[in-house]
N, C-alpha and C positions, 0 to 999 in steps of 0.2 A: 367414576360415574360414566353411563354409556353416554357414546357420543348425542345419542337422540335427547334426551334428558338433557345435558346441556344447552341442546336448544331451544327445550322448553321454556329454561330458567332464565333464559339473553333472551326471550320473547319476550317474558313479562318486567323486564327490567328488576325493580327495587320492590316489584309487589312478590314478595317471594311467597305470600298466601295463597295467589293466584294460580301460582308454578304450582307450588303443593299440590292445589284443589285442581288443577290441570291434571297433574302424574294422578291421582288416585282417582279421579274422575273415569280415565280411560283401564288402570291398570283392575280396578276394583268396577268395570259398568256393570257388571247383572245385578253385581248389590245397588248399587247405585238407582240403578232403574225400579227396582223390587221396591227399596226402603224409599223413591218418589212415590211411586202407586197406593203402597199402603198407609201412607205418612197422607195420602188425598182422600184415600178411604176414611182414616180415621176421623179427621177435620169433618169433612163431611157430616160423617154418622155423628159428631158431637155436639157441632157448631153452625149445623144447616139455617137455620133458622134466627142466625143473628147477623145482621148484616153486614157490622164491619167484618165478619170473617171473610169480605171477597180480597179485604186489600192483604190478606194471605199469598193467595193464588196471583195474585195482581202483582206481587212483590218478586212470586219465581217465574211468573210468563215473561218481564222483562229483559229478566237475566239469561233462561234460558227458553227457545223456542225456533220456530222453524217455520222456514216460506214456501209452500206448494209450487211445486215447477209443473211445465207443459211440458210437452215431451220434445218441441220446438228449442224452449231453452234449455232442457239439459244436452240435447246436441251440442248446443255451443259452448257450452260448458265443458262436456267433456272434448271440444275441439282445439281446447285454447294450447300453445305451444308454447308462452310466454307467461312468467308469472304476470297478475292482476293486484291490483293494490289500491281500492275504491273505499268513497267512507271516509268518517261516518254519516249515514246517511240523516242528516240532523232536519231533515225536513220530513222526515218520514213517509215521504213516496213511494219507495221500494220495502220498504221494511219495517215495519208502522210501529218497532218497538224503540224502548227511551236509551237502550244501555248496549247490548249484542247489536250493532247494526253494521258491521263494516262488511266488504267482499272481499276477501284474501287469499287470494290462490297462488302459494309459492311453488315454483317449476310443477305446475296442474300435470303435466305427462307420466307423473309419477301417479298411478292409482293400486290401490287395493280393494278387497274385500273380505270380511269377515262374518263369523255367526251375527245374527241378533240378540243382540242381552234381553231385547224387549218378547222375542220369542223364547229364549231361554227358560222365561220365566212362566213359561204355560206348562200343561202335560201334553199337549198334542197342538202345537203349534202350527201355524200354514210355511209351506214347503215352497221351495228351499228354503232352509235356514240361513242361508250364506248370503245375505241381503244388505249388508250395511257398506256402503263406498266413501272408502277416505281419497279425496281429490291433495293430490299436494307432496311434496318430498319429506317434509317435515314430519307431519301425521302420517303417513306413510311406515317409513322409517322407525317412526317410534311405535307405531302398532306392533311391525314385525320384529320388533326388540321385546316387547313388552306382554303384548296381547296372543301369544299362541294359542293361550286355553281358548280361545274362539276360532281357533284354524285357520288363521290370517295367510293370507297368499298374495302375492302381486298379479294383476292381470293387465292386461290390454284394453285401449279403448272399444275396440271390436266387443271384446268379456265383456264390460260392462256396460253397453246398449244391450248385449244379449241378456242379460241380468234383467238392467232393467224393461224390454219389452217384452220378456217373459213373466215377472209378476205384474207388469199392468195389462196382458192376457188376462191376468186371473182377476183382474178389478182391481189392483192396491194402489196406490197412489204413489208420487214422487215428492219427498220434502228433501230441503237443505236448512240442517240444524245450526242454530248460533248459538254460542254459550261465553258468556262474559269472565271465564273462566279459561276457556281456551284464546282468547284473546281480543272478547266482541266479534268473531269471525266465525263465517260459516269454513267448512272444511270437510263436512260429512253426509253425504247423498243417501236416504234412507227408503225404503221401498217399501210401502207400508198398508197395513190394512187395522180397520176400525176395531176388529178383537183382539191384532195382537198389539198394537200402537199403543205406548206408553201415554204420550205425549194426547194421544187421540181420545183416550179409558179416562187420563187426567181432567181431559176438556167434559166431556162429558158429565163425570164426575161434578166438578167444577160448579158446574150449570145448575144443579142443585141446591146450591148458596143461594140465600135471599141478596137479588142485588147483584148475582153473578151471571146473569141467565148470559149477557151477551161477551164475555169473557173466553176468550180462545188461547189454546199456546199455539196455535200456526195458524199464519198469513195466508190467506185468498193471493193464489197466483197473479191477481191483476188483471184476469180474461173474465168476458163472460160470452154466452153462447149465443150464436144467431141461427135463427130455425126457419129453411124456407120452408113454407107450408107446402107448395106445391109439387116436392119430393115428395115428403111425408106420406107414406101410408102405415102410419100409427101402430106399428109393431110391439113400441113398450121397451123396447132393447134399451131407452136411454133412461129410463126410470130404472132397472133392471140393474143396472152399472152403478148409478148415482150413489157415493157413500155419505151425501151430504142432504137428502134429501129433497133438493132441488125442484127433481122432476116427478109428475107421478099422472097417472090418466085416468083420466077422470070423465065419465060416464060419454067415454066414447072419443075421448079428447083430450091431449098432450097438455098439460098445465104447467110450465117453466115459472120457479119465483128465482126471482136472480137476486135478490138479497140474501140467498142463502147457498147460494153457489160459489164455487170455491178456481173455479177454472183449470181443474184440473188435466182437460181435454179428454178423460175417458170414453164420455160421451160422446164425442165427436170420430175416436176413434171407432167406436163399436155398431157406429148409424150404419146399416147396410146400403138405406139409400142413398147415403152420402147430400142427409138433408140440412146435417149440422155444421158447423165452424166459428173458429172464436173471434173475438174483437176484442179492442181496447173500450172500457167504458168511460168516459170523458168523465176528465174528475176523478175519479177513481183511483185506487191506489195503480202504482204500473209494475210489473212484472218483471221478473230476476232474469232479465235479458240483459246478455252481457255488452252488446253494444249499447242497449240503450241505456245502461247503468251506467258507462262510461261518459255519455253525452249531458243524462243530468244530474251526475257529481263532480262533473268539472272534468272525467278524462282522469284523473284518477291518478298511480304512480306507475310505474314498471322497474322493474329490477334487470 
């Protein structure tokens, strides 16, 4: 057994189900992604209109899902020099789900990236392909043992701001996926956009269940936007960006609903006037900031 796999299996201790559905989870993702999507299709088309079929969807977003970063805290993220060891977040501040909520980054200075399974599975998917980032030595390690068929490489911190500020050029978003499989832990930084997004097709999807409208698999970053008006001369560039529908203008006039905004900071990058920027909204969920994660989960472990 390679060494990485072994790690897998001492991760999950006696839940050797877990290890299992870990190793084939990553060794087998296009399928994996492919047989989510069409397995939400089918529900859907079968089952739309009865309502317990939400606590379906309800039953896979806990397990497995993912929290929209700013471009603020993936910096810090990919800053970090020492493993993190936060969690579980049982209050659900940072991570609003019941089961995947912990933050685990072992020796984080190890990163990769890989194809996306979820682009994989189109005919003309958005470019590059090479978009998925394993943060961690563990997941690392075991990609580059296991995962070639997706042309797995090691890169540098430097690589991957470049990665990701070049597809959120093109509008895609940033999440960090958790899967109660891989250990209730996040571990994978995914650069994402609404046609090729599994995760994003699923919610969508989803929303068509009687009873599902407001059922998500990923977390609102915890930001929302603040708009001086006195910047503003009403270009539309922030509605233009928005994958969440947020923003849009309206008979001559910038219309922000923040209940539907996701903070994902897009917006605030692509303002020419530099009219936008984000805030905390009080009460509100808070955001996968890694000091602030550490202050309220108690400071967490380190290795």
């Amino acid at each position: 057994m390679k060494e990485s796999t072994k790690r897998i299996f001492k991760l999950h201790g006696w839940r050797v189900d877990r290890a299992v559905h870990n190793y084939l989870y990553f060794v087998f993702y296009d399928l994996y992604v492919k047989g989510a999507l069409y397995l939400t299709k089918a529900v859907v088309a079968l089952f739309s209109r009865l309502e317990a079929t939400k606590h379906i969807p309800k039953f896979i977003f806990e397990r497995y899902h993912a929290k929209v970063l700013s471009r603020r805290d993936l910096n810090k993220i990919l800053s970090l020099e020492e493993t993190v060891m936060l969690g579980p977040d049982t209050s659900k501040r940072i991570i609003p789900f019941k089961y995947a909520n912990k933050i685990i980054l072992r020796e984080p200075t190890h990163l990769a990236v890989m194809d996306c399974p979820c682009k994989l599975e189109l005919d003309d998917p958005c470019q590059p392909v090479a978009s998925c980032i394993a943060v961690g030595r563990p997941l690392v390690d075991f990609w580059l043992e296991h995962c070639q068929k997706y042309h797995v490489r090691r890169i540098t911190r430097e690589e991957a701001l470049a990665i990701i500020d070049e597809h959120r050029r093109k509008g895609h978003i940033n999440q960090a996926f958790f899967k109660v499989a891989t250990g209730g832990s996040m571990g994978v930084i995914c650069n994402c956009c609404p046609r090729c997004c599994v995760s994003m097709r699923a919610t969508a999807l989803t929303r068509k269940i009687k009873g599902a409208e407001s059922l998500s698999q990923y977390a609102p970053s915890g930001y929302k936007v603040r708009h001086e008006a006195e910047k503003c001369r009403l270009c539309g560039r922030c509605a233009e960006v928005c994958n969440f529908g947020a923003v849009e203008m309206r008979d001559g006039e910038r219309v922000y609903r923040a209940e539907s905004c996701y903070g994902c900071e897009l917006c605030v990058e692509n303002c020419p006037q530099g009219a936008l920027s984000l805030y905390l909204e009080e009460g509100g969920l808070l955001p996968l900031d890694i000091d602030l994660a550490r202050e309220v989960l108690g400071g967490g472990q380190r290795e």
